[in-house]
N, C-alpha and C positions, 0 to 999 in steps of 0.2 A: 403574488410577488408585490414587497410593496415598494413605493417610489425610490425610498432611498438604497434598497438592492438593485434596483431599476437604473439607478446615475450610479451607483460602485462595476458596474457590469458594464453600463455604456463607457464606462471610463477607462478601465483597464481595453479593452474592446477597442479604444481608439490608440491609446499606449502600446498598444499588442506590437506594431511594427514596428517601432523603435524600440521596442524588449528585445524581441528575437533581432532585430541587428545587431543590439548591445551584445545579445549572448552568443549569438553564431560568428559575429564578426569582427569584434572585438574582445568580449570575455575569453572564449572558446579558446582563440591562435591564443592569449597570452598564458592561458594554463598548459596548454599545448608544448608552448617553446619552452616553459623552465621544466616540465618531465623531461622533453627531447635534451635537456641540458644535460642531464644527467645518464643519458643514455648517448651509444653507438651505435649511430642511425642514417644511414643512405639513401632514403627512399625506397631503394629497390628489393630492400629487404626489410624483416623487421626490427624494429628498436631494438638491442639489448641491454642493460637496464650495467652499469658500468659506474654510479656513484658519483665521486670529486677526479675520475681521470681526467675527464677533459680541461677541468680547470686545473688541475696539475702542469698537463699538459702547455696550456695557455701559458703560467706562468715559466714555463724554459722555453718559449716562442718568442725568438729572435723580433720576427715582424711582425708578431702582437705589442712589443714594447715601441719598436718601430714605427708602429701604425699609431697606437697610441700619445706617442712624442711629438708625430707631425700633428696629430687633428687639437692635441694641446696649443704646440703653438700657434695654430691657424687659428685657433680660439679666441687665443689672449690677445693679438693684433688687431684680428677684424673684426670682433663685437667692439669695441671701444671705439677703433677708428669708427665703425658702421654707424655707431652711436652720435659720434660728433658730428661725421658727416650731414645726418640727416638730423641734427639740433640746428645745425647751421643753416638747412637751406630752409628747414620749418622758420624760421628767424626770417630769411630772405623774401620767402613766400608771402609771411603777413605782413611785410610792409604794402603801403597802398602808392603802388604805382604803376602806370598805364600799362595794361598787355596782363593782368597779373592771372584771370583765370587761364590766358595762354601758358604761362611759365610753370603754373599748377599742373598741367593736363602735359607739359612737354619732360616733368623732373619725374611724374609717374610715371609718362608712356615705357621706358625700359622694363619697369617689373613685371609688364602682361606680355611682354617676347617671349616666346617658347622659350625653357632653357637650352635644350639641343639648337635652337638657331643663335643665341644668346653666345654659346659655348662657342660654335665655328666660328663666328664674328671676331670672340677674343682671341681664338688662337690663330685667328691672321693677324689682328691686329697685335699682340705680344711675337710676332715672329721675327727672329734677329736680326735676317738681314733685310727682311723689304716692308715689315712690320712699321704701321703708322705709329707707337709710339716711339720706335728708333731714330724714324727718319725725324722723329720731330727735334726729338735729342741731338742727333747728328746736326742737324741744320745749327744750331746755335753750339756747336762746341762740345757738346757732353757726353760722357760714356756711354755707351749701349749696350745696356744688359744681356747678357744670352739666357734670356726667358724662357720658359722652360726646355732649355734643354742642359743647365745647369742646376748640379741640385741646391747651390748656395741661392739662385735666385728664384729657382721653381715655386718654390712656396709664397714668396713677395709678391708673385703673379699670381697666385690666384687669393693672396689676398687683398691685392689692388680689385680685379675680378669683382670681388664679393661687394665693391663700394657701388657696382652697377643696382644692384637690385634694394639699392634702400627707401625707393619712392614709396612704399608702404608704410615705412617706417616713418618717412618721413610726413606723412598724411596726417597719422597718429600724433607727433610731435605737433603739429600745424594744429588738429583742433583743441590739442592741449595747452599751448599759447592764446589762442582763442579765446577757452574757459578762463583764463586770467581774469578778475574781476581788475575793468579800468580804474575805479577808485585806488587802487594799492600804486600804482604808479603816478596817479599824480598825489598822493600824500607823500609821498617818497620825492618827488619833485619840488613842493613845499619843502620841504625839508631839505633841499642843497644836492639831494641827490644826483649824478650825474648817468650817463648809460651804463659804462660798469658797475658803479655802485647798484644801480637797478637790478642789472642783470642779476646779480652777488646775490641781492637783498630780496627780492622778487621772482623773477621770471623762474630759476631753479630752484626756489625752495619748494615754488604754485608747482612746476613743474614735473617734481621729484616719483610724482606715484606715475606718473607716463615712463618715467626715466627705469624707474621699478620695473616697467611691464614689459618695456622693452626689453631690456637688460637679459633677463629672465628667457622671454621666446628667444633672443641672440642668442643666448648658449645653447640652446637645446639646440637650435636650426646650427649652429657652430658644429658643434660634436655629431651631426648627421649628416654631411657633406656627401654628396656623393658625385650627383648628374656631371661635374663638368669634371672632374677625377675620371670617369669612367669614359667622358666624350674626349676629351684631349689628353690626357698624360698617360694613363693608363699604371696610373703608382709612379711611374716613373721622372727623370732619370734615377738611376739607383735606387726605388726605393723612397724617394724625397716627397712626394708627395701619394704615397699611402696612404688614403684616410682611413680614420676607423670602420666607417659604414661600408666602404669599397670592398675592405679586407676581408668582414663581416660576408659580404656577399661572394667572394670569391673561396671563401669556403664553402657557404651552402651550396653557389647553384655552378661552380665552376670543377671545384672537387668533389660537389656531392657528400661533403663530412657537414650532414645538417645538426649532429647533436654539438659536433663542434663548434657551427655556426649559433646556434641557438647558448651553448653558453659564454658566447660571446657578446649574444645579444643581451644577455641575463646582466653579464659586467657593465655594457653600456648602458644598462636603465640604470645599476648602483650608482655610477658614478653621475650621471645626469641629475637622479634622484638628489644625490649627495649636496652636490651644485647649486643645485635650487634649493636647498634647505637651510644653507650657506645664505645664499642670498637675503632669502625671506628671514633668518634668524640676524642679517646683520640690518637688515633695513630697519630696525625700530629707533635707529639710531641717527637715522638720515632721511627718512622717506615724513615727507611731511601731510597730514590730512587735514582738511577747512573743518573746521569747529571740533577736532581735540586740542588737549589743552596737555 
């Protein structure tokens, strides 16, 4: 054997475990669920192989469209809001002023809370009548929302919710203002420039391929909601906050209809898919990289 079958051998040999996890546990389920899609399949018995039913089906599904309406709009709110939120405190974070690795380590600590402890926390805290953001409302005069247990506001509450866990996000923003080369600010200072104008001219154009990436993980994590749908609302009231991924689940493991489930899950990759190709097909237009021209 000579040396160089000797390193092609040791090499796959070391690749070997990440192959078979790639194919047992990720390849494998995803070939899995788009057959299952297509078949009528309960676990307890076997597939039977049933074609475009289910997605026929799907499309006369009241609370497929239903499901899909809420995790839309929970979408379109809370990536964007999530997005500013945490431009803004990455912005707060890099200024240099005293306590600042404190205020780093205090705007991440929410994102490493369990969500299930994360979840109970809000739903005392959004609760109408003794709920710490009522009373705080109350105290000065202003309405108090009946959080979720209204379906006109159910959804505002958890996409207020969703601003909790931006410390990630916000991280990422932070060492993307970072990488800003300081020469481009003060040439732009030279030049008359003031902080908006900077911001305009600067900080969002350097910043745009972070704004890309977040963008992007926000909608996928958007349109897969689930944890705190399943710890506090339960879809509910009426229905209002359904999400896709909930629905999803409460086919497969609640009514046992896994083909149904699976091509449900088949839509949400379409659409997910769709979304990102959306994104990445308009960013040529906006997303700016150091040394293209």
């Amino acid at each position: 054997m000579n040396n160089q079958l000797r390193e092609n051998i040791s090499g796959y040999l070391f690749a070997a475990p990440w192959l078979l996890s790639l194919i047992l546990l990720t390849a494998y389920p995803i070939g899995a669920s788009i057959y299952y899609s297509f078949t009528q399949y309960t676990v307890l018995k076997p597939a039977i192989w049933v074609g475009l039913a289910n997605f026929q089906e799907i499309l006369k599904d009241e609370l497929f469209w239903k499901a899909l309406y809420n995790t839309t709009y929970y979408a379109v709110f809370s990536v964007p809001l999530g997005l500013l939120t945490a431009f803004w405190l990455g912005i707060l974070l890099n200024q240099k002023i005293p306590g600042r690795a404190f205020f780093r380590a205090t705007f991440f600590l929410p994102s490493i809370v369990p969500v299930v402890a994360a979840s109970i926390v809000w739903a005392i805290i959004l609760q109408p009548q003794f709920g710490l953001i009522n009373d705080l409302l109350g105290r000065v005069g202003l309405y108090k929302p009946p959080w979720l247990t209204s379906p006109l506001w159910s959804k505002p509450a958890f996409i207020l919710m969703s601003l909790w866990g931006v410390g990630p996000t916000t991280i990422i923003f932070l060492a993307g203002i970072q990488d800003i080369p300081q020469h481009l600010y003060e040439a732009a200072e030279i030049d008359g420039a003031n902080a908006l104008d900077r911001l305009f001219a600067v900080t969002l154009p350097m910043l745009s391929p972070t704004i890309f990436f977040n963008l992007v993980t926000g909608i996928i994590g958007a349109f897969q909601v689930f944890a705190q749908i399943y710890i506090i609302s339960d879809g509910g009231p009426l229905w209002s906050t359904l999400m896709y991924v909930y629905y999803l689940w409460r086919q497969g493991f609640q009514y046992f209809k896994m083909g149904y489930a699976s091509a449900l899950a088949l839509i949400l990759f379409v659409i997910i898919l769709a979304l990102t190709m959306v994104v990445i097909l308009t960013s040529r237009r906006w997303v700016y990289y150091e040394g293209e021209r």
